[in-house]
N, C-alpha and C positions, 0 to 999 in steps of 0.2 A: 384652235382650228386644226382641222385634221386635212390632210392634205392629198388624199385618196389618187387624183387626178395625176400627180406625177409618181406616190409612189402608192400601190393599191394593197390594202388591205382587206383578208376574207373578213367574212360576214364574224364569224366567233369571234376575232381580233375588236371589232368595231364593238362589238356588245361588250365584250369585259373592259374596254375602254369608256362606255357610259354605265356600266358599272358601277366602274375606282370613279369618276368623276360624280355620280351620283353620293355616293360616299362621303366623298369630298364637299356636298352640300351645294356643286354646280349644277346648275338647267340649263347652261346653252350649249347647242354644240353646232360648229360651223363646218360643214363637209363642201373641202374643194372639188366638186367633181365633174367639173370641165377645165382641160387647159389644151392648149398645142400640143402636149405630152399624151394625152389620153380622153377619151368620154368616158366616163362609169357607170352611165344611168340608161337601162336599155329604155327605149321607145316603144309603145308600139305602133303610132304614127312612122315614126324612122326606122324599123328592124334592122336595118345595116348599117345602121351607125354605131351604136354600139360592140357590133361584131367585129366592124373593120378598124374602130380606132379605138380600144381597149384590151389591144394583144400584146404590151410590152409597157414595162415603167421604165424610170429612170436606171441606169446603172444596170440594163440587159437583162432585170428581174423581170419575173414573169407579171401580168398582166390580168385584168376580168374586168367583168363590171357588174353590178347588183341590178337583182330584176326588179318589177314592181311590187313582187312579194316580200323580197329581201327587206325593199326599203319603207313599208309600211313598220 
């Protein structure tokens, strides 16, 4: 499980990660991407949700979230 939602990873980060797990001979991968800490998944039903509650991770790190092109 990747845990995006509290602490966020850019898009490069997340791809060499199903990379090395590709590699590895894994096919699942489980991305936490809502919690109280953050949304990461823009809308475009919701356009400010993502806006508003994707500006900050855990431990004062910066923040995003992936659009819908990201996450195809």
């Amino acid at each position: 499980m990747l845990d995006v939602a509290r602490h966020f990873f850019p898009v490069e980060v997340v791809l060499r990660l199903i990379d090395r797990a590709a590699a590895l001979k894994l096919n699942v991968l489980h991305l936490h991407l809502s919690d109280d800490q953050g949304w990461r998944l823009a809308l475009d039903s919701r356009p400010l949700l993502a806006e508003r509650a994707s500006g900050t991770s855990i431990g004062g790190e910066p923040g995003g979230h992936y659009t819908a092109s990201d996450y195809r």
